[in-house]
C-alpha positions in Angstrom: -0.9 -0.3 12.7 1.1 -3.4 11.7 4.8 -3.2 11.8 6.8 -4.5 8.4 10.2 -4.9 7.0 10.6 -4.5 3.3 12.8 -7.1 1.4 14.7 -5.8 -1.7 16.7 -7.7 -4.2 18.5 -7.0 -7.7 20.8 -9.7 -9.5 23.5 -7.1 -10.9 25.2 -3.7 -9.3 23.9 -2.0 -12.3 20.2 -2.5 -11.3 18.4 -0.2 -9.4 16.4 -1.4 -6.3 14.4 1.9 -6.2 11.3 0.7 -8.3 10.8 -1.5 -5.6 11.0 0.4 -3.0 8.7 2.6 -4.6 6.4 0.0 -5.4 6.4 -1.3 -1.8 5.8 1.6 0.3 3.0 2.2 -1.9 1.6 -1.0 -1.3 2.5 -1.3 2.5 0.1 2.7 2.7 -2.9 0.8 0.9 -2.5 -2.3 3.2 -2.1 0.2 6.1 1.3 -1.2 7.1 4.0 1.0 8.7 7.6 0.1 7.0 9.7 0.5 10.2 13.1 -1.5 7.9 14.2 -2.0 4.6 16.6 -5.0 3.5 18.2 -5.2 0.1 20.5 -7.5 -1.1 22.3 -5.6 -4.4 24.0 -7.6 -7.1 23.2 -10.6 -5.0 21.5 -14.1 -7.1 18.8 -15.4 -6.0 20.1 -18.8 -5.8 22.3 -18.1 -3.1 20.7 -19.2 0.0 23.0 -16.9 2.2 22.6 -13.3 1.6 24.0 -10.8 3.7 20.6 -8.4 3.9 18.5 -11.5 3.8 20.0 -13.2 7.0 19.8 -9.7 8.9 15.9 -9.8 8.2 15.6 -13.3 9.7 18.1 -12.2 12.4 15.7 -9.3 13.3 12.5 -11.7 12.4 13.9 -13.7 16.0 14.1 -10.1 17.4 10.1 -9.6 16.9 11.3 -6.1 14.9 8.4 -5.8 13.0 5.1 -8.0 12.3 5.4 -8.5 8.3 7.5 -8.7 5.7 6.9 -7.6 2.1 8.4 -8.4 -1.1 7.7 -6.7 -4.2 8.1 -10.6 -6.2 8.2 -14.3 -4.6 11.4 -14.3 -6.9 13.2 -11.8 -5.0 13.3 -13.9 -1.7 14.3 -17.6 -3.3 14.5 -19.2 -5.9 14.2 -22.5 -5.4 10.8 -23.8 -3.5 13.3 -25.6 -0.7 15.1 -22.2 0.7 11.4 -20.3 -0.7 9.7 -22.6 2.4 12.3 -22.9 4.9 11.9 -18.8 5.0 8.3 -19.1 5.4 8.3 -21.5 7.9 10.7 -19.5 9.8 8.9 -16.5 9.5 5.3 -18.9 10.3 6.5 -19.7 13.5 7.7 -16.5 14.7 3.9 -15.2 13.8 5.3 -13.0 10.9 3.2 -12.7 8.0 4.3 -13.0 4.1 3.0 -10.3 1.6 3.8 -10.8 -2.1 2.6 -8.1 -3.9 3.3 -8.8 -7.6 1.3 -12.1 -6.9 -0.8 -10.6 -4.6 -0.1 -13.2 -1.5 -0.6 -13.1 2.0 0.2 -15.9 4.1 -2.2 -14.8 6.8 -5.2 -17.9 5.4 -4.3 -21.5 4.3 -5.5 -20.3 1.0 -2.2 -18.0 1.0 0.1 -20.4 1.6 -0.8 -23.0 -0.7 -0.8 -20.6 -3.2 2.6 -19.9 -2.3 3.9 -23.4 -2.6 1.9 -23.6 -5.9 3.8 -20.6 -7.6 7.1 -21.6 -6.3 7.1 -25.3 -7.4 6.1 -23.6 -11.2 9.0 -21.1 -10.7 11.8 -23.6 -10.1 10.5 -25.9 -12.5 10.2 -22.9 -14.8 13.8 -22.6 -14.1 14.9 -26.4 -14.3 13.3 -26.1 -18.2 15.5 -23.2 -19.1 18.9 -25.1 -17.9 18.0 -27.8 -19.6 17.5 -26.1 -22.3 21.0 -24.3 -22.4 22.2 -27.5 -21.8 20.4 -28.8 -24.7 21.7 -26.4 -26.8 25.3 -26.5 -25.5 24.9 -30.7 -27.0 23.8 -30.2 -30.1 26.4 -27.4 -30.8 28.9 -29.6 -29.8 27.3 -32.4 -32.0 27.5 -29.8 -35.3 31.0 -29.4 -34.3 30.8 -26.2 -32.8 33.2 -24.9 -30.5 31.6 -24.0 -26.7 33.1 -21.3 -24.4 36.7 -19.5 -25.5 38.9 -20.0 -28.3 42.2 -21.6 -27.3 44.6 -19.1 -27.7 47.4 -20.1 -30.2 50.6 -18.9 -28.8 54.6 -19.6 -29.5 55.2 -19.8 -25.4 58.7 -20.2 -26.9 59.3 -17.0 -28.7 56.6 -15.1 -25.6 58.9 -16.2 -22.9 62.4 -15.6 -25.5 61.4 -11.9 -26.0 60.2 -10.9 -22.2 63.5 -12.0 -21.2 65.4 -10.7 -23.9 64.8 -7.3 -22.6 61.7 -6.7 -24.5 59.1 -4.6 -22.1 55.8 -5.8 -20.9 53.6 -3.8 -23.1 55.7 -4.8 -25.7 55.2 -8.2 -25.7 51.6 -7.8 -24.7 51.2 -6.3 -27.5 53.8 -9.2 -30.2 51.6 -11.9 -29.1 47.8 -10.2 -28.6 47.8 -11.2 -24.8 47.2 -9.0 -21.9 50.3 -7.8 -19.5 48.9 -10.2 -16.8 49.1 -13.2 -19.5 53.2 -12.6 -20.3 53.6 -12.7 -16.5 51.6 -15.4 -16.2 53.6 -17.3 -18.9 57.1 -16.3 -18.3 56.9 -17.4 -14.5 55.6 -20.7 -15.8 58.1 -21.2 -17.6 60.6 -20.2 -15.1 59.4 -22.4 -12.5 59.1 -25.6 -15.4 63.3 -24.3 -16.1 63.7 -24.4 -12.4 62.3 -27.8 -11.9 64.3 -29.7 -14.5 67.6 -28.1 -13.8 67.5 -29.0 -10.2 
């Protein structure tokens, strides 16, 4: 029986890992695989290339630990189809096979592998079209006159930095001038520091 590593990855701390998990040991018992690790990389993008869980599985790849690795999506190892085939080419050489089971790959054939290069060139340029879109988007907005990200805040520094120091308390002030605590701190030692500057 064939020896494999599972390779598990959310985007957020709020998602839960567990469907694949369930997923893949299901799929490693039809394949007849033995799961002898699991790596999951939680709250961790995709477009990172360094992962924490991810470089442990190719740390363990040099290590012959196990003959396979399955993923439950191509998506959840890379997403870009440079970092997507430097992975399989590392694992290729060290005689480690790639199962994708949502795609239903398995690197074992030449057929497997150019499929893989196939989906992965349509995923990131799946992913270029939606960025450019935003960005699109983010143009014409800014074209109708739209504003794009926060609303400057409108704030008397003068009378902010007057009251703190007139002996007015933090939550006070906070409150006077619709800022967070960390804001009037933020402010008054600006304005400290500017005082500082000129008198000296």
């Amino acid at each position: 029986m064939k020896r494999a590593a599972v390779y598990m990855r959310v985007s957020t701390v709020d998602q839960n890992p567990a469907t694949q998990s369930i997923e893949l040991h299901l799929f490693a018992r039809q394949r007849g695989y033995e799961i002898v690790q699991e790596y999951t990389d939680h709250g961790v993008s995709g477009t990172k290339v360094r992962r924490p869980a991810l470089d442990q599985l190719v740390k363990d790849a040099h290590r012959r630990k196990f003959d396979a690795v399955l993923v439950w999506s191509c998506d959840r190892l890379a997403r870009s189809t440079k970092h997507f085939l430097q992975v399989l080419d590392e694992l290729n050489e060290l005689g480690i096979q790639f199962l994708s089971q949502r795609e239903a790959i398995d690197t074992d054939g030449a057929l497997g592998r150019a499929i893989v290069v196939i989906i992965s060139a349509i995923a990131e340029l799946e992913r270029s079209l939606i960025v450019e879109r935003v960005r699109a988007g983010m143009r014409r907005a800014k074209l109708e006159g739209r504003r794009i990200g926060r609303t400057p805040l409108n704030i008397d520094h003068a009378a902010l930095v007057r009251d703190r120091l007139s002996g007015m308390s933090l939550t006070q002030c906070a409150k006077r001038h619709g800022l967070s605590r960390a804001s009037v701190v933020r402010f008054v030692r600006e304005a400290q520091t500017r005082n500082a500057a000129q008198s000296s």
